[in-house]
C-alpha positions in Angstrom: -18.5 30.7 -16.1 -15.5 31.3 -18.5 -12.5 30.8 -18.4 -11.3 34.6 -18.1 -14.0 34.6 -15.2 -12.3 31.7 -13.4 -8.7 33.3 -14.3 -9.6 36.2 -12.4 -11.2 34.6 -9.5 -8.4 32.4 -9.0 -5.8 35.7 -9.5 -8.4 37.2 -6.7 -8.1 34.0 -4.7 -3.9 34.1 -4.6 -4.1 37.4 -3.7 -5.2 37.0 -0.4 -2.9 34.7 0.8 -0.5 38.2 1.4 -0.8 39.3 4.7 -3.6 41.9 5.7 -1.5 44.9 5.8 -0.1 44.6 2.4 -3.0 43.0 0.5 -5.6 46.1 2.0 -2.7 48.7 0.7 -1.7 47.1 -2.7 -4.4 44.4 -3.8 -7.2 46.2 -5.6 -4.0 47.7 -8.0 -2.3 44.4 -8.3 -5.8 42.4 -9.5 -6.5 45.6 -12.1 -2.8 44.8 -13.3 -3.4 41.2 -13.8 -6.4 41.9 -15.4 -4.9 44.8 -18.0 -1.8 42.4 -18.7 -4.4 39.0 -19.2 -6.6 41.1 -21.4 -3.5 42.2 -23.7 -2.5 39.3 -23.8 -5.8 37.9 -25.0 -5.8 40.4 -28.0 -2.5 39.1 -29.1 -3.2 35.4 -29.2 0.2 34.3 -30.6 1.8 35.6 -27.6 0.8 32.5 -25.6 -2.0 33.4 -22.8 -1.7 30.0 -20.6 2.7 30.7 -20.3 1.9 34.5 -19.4 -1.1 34.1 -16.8 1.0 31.1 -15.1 4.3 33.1 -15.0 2.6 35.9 -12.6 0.4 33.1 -10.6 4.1 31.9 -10.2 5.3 35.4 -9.6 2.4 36.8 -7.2 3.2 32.9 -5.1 6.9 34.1 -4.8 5.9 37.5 -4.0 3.6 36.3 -0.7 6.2 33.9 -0.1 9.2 36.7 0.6 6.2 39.0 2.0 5.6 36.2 5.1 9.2 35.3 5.0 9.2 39.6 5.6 6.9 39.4 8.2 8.6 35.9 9.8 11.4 37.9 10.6 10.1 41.2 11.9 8.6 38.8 14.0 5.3 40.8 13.5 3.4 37.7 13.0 0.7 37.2 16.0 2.1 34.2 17.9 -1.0 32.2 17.6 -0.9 28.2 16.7 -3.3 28.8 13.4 -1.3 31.8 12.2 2.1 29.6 12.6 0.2 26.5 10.7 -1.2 28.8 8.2 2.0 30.2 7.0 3.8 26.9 7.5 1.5 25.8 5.3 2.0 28.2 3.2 5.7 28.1 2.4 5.5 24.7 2.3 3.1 24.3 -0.3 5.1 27.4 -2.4 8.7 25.0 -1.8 6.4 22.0 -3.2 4.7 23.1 -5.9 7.5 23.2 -8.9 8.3 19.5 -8.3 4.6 19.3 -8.5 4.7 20.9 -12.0 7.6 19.3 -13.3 5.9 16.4 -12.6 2.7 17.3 -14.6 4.6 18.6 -17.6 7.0 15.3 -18.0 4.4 13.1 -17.6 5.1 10.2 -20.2 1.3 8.9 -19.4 -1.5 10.7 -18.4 -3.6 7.6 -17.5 -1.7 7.3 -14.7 -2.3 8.4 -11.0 -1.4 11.6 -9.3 1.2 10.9 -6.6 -0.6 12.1 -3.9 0.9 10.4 -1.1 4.4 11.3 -2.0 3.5 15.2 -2.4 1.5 14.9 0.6 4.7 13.5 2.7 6.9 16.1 0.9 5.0 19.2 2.0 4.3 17.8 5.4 7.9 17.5 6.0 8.6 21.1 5.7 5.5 22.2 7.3 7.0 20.0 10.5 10.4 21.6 9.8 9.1 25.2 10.0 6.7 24.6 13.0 9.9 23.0 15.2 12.2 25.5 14.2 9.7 28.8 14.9 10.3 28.3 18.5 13.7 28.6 18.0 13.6 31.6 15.9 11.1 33.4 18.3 13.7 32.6 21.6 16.6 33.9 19.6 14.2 37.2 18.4 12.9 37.7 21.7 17.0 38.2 23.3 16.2 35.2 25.5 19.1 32.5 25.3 18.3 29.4 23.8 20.4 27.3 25.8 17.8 27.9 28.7 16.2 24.4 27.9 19.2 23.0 26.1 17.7 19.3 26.3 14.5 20.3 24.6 16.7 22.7 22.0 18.9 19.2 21.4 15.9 17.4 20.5 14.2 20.1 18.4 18.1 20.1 16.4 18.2 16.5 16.2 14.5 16.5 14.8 15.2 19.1 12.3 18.5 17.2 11.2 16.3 13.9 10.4 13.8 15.9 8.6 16.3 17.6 6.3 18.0 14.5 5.7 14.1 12.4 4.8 13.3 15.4 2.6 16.5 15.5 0.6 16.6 12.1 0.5 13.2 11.4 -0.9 14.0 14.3 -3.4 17.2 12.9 -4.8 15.7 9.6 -5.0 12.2 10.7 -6.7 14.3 13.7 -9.2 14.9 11.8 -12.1 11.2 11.4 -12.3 10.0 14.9 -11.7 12.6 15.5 -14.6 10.7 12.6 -17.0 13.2 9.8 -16.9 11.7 6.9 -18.7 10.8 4.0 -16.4 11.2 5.8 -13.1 9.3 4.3 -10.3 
């Protein structure tokens, strides 16, 4: 397979992450875009390719972002426990993933290992952030008060509180090495 192949199967790929609705009305038009802009691109090497096809993969990413963020708030999102995961998940991974490249592109070595655990622990944070704070958000939505349980909403407050305050945390400490600060641990 080649590499224009794989381009477009991964462009094909992203594209379903938008929700159903949105991806049936506007996804066989957005993939023949991406495939008329990568093939003019192509003809016009000195353009830079790579730079062009990652800044609509970025983009498309922020585009199904604010399109489940849409749908989030509409509240049109079908309250099962995999759909909430899914798009927890999602958002997650999209609030990860420049640190992720910032970390790629100031490497100073490239012999050593990926820091899986600590991009593992910062987009499990959020995903825990998201799924504790849906509730809430779905109470509020629905008109019901959410001091109806306020000993449970306490908890769920104090929990998101400590989660914000690891995740920032961890980012200030590990920032000057996403950046590529010599002799960062």
């Amino acid at each position: 397979m080649n590499d224009q192949q794989t381009v477009r199967k991964l462009y094909k790929k992203l594209l379903t992450f938008y929700p159903r609705g949105f991806q049936e009305q506007h996804g066989e038009s957005m993939e023949q875009s991406f495939n008329d802009l990568y093939n003019e691109r192509k003809r016009h090497k000195d353009r830079g390719l790579f730079s062009s096809v990652l800044w609509i993969f970025v983009e498309t990413a922020v585009g199904i972002f604010k399109e489940r963020l849409l749908l989030l708030i509409e509240g049109e999102i079908m309250q099962t426990p995999r759909t909430n995961l899914r798009l927890a998940s999602l958002i997650s991974l999209l609030l990860v993933l420049p640190f992720m490249i910032m970390e790629v592109v100031n490497r100073r070595n490239f012999n050593e290992g990926f820091l899986i655990p600590l991009f593992t622990i910062m987009w499990l944070l959020p995903v825990l952030f998201i799924l504790t704070g849906m509730p809430i958000i779905r109470t509020v939505q629905a008109g019901n008060s959410i001091l109806a349980n306020p000993v449970i909403l306490l908890i769920r407050v104090v929990f998101l509180i400590l989660i914000i305050w690891f995740w920032s945390a961890l980012l200030i400490d590990q920032m000057p090495c996403f950046l590529g600060v010599p002799n960062c641990d």
